[in-house]
N, CA, C and O atoms as a Tinker XYZ file with bonds, in Angstrom:
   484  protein
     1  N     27.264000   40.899000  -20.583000    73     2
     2  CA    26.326000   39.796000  -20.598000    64     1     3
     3  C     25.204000   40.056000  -19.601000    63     2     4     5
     4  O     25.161000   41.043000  -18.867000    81     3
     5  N     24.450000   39.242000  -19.638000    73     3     6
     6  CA    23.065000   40.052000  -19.016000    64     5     7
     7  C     23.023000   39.110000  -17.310000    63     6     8     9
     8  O     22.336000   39.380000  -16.325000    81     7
     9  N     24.041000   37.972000  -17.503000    73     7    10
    10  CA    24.328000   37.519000  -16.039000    64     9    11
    11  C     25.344000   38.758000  -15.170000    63    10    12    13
    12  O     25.295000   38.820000  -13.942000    81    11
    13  N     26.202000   39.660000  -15.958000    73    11    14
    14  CA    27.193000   40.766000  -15.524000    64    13    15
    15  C     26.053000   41.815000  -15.158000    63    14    16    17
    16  O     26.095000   42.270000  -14.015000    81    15
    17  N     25.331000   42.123000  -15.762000    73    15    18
    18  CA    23.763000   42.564000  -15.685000    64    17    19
    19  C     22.979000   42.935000  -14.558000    63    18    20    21
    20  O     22.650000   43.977000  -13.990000    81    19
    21  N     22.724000   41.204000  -14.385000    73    19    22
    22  CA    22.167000   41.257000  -13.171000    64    21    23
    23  C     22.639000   41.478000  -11.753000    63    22    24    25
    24  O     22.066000   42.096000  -10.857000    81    23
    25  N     24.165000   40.651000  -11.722000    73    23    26
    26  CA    25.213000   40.769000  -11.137000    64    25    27
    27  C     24.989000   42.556000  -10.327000    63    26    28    29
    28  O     24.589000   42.964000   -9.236000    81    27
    29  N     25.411000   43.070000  -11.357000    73    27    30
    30  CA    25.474000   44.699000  -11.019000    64    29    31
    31  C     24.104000   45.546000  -10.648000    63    30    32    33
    32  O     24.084000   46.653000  -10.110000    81    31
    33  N     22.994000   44.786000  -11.053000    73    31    34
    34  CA    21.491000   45.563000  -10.485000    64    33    35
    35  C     21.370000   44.746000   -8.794000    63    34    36    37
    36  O     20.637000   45.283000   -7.964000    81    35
    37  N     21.844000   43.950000   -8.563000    73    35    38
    38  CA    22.089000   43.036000   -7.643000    64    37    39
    39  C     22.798000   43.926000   -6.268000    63    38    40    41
    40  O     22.474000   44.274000   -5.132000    81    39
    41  N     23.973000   44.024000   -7.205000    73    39    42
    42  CA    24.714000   44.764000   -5.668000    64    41    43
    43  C     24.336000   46.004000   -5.429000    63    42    44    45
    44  O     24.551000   46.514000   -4.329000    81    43
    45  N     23.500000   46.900000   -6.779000    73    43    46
    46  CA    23.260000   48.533000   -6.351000    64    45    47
    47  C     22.156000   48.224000   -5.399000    63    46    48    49
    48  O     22.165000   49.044000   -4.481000    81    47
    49  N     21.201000   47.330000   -5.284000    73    47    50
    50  CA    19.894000   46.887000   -4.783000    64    49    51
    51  C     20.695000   46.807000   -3.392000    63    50    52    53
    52  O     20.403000   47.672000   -2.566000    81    51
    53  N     21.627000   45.907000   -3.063000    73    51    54
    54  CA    22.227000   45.498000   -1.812000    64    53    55
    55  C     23.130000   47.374000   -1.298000    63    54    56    57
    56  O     23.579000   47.687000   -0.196000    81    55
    57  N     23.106000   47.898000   -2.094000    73    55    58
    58  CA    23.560000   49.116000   -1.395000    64    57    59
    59  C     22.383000   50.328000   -0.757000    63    58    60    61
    60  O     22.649000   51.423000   -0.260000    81    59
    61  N     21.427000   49.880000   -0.910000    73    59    62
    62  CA    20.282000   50.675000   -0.915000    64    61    63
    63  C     19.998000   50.398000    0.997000    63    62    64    65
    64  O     19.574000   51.118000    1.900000    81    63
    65  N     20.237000   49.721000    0.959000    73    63    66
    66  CA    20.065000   49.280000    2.950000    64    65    67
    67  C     21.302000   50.017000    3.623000    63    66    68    69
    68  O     22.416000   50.181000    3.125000    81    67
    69  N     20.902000   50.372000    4.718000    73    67    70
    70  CA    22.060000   51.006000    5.613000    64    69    71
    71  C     23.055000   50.265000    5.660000    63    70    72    73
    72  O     22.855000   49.108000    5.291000    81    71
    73  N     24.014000   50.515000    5.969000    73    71    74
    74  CA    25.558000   49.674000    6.625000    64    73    75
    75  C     25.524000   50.025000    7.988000    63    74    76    77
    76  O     25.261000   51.141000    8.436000    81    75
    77  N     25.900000   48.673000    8.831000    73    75    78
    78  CA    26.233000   48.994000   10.025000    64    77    79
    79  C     27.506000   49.735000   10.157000    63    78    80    81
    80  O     27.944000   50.464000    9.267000    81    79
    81  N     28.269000   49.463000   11.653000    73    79    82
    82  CA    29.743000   49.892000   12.044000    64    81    83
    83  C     30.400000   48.785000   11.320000    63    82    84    85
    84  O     31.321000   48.928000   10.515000    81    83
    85  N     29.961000   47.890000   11.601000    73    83    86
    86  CA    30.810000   46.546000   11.597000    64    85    87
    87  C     30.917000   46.336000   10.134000    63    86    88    89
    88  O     32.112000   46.173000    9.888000    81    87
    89  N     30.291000   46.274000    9.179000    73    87    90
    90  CA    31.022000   46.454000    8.044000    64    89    91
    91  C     31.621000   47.818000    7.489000    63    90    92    93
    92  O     31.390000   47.541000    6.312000    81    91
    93  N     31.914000   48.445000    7.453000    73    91    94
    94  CA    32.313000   49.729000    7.568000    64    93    95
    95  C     33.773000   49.948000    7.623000    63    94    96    97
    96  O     34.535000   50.677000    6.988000    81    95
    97  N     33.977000   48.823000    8.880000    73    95    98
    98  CA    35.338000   49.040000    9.550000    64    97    99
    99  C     35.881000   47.676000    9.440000    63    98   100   101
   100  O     36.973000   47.437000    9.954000    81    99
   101  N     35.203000   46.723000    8.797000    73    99   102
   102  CA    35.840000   45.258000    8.877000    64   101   103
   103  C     36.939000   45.403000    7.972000    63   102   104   105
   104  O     37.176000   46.528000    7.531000    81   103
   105  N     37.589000   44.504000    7.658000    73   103   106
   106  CA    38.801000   43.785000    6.579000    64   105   107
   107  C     39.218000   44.840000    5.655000    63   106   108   109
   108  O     40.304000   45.414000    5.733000    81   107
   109  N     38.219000   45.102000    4.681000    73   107   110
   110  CA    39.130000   45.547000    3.500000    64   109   111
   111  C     38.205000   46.959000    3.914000    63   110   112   113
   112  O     38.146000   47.651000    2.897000    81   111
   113  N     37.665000   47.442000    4.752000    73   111   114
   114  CA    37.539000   48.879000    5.303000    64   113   115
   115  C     35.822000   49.257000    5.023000    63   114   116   117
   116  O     35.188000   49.994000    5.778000    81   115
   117  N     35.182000   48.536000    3.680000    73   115   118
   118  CA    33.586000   49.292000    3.759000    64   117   119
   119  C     33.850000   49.828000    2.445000    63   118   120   121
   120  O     33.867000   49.312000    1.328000    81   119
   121  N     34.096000   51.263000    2.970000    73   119   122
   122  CA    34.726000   52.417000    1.804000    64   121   123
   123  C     36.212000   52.525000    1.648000    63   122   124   125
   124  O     36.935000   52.309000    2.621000    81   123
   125  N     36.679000   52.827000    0.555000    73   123   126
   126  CA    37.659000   53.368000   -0.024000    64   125   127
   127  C     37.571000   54.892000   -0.763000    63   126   128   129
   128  O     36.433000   55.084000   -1.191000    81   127
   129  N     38.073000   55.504000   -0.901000    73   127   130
   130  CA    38.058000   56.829000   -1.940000    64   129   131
   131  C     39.542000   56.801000   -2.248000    63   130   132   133
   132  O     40.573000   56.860000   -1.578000    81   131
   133  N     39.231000   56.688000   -3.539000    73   131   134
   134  CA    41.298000   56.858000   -4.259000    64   133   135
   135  C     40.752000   58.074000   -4.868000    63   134   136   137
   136  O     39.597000   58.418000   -5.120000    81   135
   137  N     41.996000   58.680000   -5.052000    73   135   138
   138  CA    41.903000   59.959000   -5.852000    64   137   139
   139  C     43.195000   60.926000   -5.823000    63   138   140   141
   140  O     44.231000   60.278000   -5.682000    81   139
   141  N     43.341000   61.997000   -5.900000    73   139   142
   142  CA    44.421000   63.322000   -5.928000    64   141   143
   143  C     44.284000   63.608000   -4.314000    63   142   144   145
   144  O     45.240000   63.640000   -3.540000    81   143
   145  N     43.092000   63.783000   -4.008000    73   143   146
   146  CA    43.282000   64.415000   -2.518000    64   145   147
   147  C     44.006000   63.816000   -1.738000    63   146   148   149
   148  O     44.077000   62.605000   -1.946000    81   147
   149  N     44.757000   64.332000   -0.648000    73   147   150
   150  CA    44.945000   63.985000    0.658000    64   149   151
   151  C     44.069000   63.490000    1.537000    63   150   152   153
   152  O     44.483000   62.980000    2.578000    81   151
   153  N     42.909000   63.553000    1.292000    73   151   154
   154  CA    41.942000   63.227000    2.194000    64   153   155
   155  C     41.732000   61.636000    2.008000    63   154   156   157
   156  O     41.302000   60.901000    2.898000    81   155
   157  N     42.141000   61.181000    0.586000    73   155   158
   158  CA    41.497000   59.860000   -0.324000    64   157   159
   159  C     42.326000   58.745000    1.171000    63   158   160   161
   160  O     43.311000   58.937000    1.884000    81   159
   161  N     41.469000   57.796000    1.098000    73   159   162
   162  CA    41.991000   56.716000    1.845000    64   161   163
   163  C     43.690000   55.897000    0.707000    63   162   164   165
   164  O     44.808000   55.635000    1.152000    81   163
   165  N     43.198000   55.738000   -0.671000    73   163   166
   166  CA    44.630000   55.758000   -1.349000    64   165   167
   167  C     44.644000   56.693000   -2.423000    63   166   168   169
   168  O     43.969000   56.789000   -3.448000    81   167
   169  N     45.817000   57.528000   -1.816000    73   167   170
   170  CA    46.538000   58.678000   -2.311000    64   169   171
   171  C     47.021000   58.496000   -3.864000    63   170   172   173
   172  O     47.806000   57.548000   -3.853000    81   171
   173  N     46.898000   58.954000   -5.066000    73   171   174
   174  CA    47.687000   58.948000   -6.498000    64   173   175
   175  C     48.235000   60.081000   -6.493000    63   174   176   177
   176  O     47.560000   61.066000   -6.193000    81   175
   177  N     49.431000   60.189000   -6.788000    73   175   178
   178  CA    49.778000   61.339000   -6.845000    64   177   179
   179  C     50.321000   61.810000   -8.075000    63   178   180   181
   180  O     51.529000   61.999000   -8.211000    81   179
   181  N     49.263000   62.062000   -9.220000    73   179   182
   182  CA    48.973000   62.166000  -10.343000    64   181   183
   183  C     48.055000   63.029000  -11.029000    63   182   184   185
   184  O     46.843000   62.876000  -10.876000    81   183
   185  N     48.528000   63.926000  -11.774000    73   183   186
   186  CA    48.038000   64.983000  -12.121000    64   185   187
   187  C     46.623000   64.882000  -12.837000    63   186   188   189
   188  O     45.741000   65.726000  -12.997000    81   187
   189  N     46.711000   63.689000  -13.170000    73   187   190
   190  CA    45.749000   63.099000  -14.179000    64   189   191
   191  C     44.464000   62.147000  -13.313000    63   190   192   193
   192  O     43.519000   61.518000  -13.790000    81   191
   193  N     44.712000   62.265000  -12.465000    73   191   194
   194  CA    43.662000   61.596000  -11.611000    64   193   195
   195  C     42.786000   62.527000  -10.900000    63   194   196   197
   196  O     43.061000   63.638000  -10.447000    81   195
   197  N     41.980000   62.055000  -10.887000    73   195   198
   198  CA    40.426000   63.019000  -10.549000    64   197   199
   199  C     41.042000   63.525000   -9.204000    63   198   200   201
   200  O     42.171000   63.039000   -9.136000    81   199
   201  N     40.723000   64.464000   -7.864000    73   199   202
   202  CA    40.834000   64.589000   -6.565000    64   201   203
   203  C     40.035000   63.498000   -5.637000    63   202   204   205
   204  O     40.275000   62.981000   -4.546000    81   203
   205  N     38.988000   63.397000   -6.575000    73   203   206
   206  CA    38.033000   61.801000   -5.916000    64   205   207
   207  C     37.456000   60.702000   -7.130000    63   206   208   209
   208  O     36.408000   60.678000   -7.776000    81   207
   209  N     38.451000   59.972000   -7.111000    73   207   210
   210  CA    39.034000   59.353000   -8.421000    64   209   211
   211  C     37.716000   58.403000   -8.670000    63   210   212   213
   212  O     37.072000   58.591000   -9.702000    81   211
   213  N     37.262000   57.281000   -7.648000    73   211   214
   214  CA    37.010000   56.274000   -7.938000    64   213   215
   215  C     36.275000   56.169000   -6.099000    63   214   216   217
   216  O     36.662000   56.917000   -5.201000    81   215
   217  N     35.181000   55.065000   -5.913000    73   215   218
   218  CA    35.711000   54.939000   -4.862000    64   217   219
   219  C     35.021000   53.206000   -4.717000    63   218   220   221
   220  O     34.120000   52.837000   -5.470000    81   219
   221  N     35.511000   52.459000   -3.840000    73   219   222
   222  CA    35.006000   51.362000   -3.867000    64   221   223
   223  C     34.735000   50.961000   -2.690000    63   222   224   225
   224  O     35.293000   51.393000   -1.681000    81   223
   225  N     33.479000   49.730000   -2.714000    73   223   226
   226  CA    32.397000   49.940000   -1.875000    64   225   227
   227  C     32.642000   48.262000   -1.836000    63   226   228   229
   228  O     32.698000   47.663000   -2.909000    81   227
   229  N     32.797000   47.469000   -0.454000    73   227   230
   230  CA    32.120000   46.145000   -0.148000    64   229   231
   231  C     31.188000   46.186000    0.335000    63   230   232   233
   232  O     30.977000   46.893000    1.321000    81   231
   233  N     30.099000   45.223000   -0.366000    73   231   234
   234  CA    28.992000   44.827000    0.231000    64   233   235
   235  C     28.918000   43.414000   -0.177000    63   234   236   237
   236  O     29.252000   42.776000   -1.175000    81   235
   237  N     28.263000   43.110000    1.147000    73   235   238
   238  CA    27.584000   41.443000    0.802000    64   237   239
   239  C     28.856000   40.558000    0.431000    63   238   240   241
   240  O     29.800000   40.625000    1.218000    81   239
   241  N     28.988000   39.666000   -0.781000    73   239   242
   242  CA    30.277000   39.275000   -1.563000    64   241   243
   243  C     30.750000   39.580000   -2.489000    63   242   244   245
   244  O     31.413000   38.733000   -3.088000    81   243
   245  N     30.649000   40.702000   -2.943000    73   243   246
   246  CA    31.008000   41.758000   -3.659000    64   245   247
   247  C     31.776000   43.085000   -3.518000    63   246   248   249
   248  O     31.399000   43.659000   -2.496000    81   247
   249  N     32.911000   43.911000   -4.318000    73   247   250
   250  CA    33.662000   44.723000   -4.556000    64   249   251
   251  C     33.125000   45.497000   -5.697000    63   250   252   253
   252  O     33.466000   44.824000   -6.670000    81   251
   253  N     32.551000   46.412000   -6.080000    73   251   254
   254  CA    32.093000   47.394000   -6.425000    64   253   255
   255  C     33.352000   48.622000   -6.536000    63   254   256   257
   256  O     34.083000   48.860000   -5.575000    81   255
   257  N     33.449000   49.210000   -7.613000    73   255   258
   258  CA    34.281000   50.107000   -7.846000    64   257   259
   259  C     33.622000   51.223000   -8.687000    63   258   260   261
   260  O     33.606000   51.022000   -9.901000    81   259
   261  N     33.098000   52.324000   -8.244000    73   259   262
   262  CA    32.347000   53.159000   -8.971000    64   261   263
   263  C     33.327000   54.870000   -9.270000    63   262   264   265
   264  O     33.746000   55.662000   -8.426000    81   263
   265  N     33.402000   54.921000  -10.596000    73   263   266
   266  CA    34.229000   55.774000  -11.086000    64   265   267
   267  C     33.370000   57.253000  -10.597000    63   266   268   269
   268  O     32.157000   57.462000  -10.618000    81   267
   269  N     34.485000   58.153000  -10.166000    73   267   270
   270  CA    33.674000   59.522000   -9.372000    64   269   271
   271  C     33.615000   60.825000  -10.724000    63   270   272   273
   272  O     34.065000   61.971000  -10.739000    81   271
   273  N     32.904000   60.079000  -11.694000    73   271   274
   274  CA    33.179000   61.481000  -12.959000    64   273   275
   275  C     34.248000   61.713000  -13.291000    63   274   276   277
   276  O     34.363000   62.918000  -13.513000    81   275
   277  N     35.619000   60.878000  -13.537000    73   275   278
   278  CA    36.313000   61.560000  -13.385000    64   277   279
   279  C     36.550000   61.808000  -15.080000    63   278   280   281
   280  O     35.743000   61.363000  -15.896000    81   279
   281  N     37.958000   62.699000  -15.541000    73   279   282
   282  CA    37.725000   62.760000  -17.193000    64   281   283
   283  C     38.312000   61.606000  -17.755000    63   282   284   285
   284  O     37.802000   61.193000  -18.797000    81   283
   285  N     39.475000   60.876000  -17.188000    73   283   286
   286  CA    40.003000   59.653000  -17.935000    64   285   287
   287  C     39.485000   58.333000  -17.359000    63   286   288   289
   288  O     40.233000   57.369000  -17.523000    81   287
   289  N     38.229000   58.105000  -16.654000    73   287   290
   290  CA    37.587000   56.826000  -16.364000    64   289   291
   291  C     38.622000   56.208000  -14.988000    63   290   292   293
   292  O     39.511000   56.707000  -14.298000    81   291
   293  N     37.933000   54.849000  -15.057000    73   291   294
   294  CA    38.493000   54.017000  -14.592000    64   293   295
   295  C     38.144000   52.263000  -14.930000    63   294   296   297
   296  O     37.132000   51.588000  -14.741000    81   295
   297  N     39.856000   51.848000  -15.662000    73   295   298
   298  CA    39.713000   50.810000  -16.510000    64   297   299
   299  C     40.335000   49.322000  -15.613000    63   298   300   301
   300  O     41.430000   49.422000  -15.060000    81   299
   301  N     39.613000   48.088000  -15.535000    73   299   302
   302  CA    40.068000   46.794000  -15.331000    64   301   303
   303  C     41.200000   46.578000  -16.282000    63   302   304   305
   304  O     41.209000   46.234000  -17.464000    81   303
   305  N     42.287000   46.918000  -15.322000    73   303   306
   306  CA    43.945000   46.066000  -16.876000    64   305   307
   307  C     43.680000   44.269000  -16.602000    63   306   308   309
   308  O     43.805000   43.406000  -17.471000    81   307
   309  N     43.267000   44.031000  -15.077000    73   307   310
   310  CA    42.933000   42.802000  -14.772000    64   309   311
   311  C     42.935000   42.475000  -13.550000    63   310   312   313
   312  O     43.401000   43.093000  -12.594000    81   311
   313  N     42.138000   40.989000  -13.601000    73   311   314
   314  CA    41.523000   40.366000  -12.755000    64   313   315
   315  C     41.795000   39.064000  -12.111000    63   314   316   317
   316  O     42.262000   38.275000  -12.933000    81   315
   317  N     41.692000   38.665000  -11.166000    73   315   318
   318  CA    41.918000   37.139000  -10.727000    64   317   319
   319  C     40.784000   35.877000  -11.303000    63   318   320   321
   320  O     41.110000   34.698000  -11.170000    81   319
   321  N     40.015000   36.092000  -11.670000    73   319   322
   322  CA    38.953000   35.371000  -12.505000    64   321   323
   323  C     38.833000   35.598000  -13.818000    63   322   324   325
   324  O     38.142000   36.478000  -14.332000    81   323
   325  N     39.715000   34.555000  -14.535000    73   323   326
   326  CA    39.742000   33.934000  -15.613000    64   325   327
   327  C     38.296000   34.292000  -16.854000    63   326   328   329
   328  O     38.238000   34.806000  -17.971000    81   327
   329  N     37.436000   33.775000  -16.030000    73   327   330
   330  CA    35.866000   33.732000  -16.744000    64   329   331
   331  C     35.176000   34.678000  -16.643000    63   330   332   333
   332  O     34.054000   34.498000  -17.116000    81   331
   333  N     35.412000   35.953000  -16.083000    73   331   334
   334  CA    35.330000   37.456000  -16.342000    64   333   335
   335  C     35.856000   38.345000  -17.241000    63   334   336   337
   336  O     37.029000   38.246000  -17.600000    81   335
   337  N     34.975000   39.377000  -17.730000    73   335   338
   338  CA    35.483000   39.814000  -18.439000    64   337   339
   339  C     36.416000   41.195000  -17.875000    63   338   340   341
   340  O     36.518000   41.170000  -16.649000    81   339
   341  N     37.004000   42.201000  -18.427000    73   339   342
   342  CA    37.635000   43.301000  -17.510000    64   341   343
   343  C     37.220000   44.427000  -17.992000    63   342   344   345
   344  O     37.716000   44.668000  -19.093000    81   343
   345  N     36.193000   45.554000  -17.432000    73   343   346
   346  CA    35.619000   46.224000  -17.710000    64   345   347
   347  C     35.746000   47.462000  -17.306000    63   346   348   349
   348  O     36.042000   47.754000  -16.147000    81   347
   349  N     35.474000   48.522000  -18.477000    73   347   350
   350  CA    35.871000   49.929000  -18.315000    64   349   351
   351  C     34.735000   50.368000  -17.736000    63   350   352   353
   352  O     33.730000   49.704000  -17.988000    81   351
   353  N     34.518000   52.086000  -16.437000    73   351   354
   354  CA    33.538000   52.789000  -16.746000    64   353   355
   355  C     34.339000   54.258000  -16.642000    63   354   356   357
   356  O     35.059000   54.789000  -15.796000    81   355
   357  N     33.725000   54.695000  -18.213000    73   355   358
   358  CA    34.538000   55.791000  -18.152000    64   357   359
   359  C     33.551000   56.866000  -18.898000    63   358   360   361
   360  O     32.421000   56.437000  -19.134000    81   359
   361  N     33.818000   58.102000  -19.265000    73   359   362
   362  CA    32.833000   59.084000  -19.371000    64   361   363
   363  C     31.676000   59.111000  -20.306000    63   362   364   365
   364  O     30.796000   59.970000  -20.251000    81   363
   365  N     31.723000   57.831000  -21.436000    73   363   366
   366  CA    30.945000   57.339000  -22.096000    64   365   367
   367  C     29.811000   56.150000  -21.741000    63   366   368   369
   368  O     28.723000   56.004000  -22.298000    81   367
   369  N     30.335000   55.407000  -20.737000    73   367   370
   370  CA    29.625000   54.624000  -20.612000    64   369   371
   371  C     30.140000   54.469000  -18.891000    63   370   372   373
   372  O     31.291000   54.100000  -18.656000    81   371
   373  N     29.446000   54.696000  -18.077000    73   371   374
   374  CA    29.604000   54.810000  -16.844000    64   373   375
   375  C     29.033000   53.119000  -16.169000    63   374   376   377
   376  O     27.993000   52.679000  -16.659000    81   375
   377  N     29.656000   52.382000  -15.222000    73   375   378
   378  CA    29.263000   51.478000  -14.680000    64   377   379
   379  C     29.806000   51.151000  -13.627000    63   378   380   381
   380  O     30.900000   51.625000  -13.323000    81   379
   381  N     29.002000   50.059000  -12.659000    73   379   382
   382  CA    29.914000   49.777000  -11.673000    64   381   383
   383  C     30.847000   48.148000  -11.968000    63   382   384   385
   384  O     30.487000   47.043000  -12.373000    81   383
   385  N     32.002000   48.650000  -11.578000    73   383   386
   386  CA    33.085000   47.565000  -11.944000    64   385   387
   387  C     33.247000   46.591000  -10.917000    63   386   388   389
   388  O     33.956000   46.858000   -9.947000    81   387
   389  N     32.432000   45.036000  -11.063000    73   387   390
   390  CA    32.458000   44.370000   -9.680000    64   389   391
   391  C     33.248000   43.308000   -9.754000    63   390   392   393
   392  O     33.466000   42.934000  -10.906000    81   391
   393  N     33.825000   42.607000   -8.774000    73   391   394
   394  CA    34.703000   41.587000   -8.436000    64   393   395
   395  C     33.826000   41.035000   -7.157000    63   394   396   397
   396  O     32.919000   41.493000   -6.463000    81   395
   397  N     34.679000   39.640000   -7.220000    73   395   398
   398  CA    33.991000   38.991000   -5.926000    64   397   399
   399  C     34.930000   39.571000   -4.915000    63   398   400   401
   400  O     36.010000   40.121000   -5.129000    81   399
   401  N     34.262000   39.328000   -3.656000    73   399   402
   402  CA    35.413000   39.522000   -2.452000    64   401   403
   403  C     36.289000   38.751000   -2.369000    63   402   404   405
   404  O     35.965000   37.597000   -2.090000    81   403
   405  N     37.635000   39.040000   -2.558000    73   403   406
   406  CA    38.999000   38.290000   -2.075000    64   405   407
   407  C     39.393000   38.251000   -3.162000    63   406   408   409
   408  O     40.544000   37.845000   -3.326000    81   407
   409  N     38.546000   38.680000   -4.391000    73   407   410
   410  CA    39.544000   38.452000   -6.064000    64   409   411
   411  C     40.683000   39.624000   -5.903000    63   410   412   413
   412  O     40.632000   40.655000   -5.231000    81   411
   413  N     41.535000   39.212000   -6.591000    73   411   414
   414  CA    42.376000   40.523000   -6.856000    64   413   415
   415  C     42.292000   41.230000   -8.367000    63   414   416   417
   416  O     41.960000   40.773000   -9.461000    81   415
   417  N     42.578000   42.068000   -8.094000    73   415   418
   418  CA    42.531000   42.809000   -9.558000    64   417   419
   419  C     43.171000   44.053000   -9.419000    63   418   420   421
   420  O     43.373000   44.509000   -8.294000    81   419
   421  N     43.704000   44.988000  -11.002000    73   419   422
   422  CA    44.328000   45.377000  -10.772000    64   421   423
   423  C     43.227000   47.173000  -11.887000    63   422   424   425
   424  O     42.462000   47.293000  -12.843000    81   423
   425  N     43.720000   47.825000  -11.152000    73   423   426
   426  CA    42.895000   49.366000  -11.997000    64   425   427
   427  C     43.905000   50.247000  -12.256000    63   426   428   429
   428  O     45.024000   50.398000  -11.766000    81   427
   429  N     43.094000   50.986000  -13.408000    73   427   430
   430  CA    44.040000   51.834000  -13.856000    64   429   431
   431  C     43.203000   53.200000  -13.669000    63   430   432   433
   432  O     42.016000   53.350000  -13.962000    81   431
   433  N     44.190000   54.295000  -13.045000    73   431   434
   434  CA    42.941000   55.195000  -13.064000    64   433   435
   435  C     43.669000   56.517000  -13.417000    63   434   436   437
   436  O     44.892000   56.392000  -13.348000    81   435
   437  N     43.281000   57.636000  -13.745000    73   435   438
   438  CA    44.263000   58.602000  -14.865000    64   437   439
   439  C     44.766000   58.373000  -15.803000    63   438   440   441
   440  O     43.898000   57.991000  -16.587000    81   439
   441  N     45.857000   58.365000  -16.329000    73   439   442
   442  CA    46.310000   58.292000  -18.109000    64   441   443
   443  C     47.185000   57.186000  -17.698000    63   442   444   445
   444  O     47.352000   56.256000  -18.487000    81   443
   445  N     47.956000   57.182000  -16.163000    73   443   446
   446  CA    48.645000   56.495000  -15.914000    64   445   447
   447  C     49.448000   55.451000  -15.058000    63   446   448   449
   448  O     50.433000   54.725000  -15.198000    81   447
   449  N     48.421000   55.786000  -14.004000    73   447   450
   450  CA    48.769000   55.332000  -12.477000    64   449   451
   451  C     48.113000   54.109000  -12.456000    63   450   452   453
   452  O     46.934000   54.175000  -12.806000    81   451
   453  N     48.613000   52.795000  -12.087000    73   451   454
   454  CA    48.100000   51.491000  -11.922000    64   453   455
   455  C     47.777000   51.293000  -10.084000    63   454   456   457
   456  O     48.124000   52.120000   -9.240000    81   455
   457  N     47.241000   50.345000   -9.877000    73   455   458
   458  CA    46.395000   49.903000   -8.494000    64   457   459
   459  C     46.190000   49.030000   -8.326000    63   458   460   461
   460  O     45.002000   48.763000   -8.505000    81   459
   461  N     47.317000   47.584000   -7.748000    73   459   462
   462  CA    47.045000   46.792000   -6.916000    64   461   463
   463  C     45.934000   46.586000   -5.953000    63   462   464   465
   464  O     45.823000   47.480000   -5.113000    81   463
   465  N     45.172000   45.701000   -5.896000    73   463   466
   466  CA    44.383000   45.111000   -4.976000    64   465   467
   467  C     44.517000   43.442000   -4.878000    63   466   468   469
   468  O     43.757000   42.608000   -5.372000    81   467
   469  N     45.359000   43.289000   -4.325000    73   467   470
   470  CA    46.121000   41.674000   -4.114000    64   469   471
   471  C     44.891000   40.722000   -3.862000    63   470   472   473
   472  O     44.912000   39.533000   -4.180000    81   471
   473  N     43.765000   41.376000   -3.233000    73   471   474
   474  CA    43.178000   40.323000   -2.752000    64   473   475
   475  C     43.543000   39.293000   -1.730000    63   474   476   477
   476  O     44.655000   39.243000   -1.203000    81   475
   477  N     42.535000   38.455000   -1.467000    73   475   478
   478  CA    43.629000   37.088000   -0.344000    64   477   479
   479  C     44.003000   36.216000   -0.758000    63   478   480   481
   480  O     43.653000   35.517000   -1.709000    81   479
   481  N     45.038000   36.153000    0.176000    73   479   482
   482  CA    46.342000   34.609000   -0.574000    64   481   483
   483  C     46.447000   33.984000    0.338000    63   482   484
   484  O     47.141000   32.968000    0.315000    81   483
């Protein structure tokens, strides 16, 4: 929808400004990198998952999840908001996958590995 649209030209715009320390290192960390590597902040240990799978980005009130090329995407199985839809970006159609801050939702990333993000309770 073209409000999901704007939504998403919205937060790439809000990523374009530096980050301080302080968000970086607050609550849910700034950055994330999931992937195969050891290096990834969360580890899959799945053959089928990229080495730098996915990585996701808070900014502002927003969760951003941007798929790193990988070959099997990365798909929304689901979400804590009802009135959202759950959205793929995968090698056909690449996007960033956003949630509000504190939603939970859940990703799927390789052929088979699922990913809790509880969000707050």
């Amino acid at each position: 929808s073209n409000d999901e649209d704007d939504d998403a030209a919205e937060f790439q715009r809000s990523l374009a400004r530096p980050l301080d320390r302080g968000e970086l290192t607050s609550a849910f960390g700034g950055l994330l990198f999931v992937g195969r590597s050891r290096y990834n902040d969360v580890v899959v240990a799945d053959e089928t998952v990229s080495r730098v799978h996915c990585i996701i980005v808070r900014s502002d009130n927003k969760v951003g999840v941007f798929d790193g090329w990988s070959s099997y995407g990365t798909l929304t199985l689901a979400r804590g908001r009802a009135d959202k839809q759950c959205k793929d970006s995968s090698h056909d159609d690449r996007r960033p996958l956003l949630f509000d801050e504190g939603e939970a939702f859940v990703l799927r990333v390789g052929k088979n590995a699922t990913i809790l993000f509880p969000g707050n309770t």
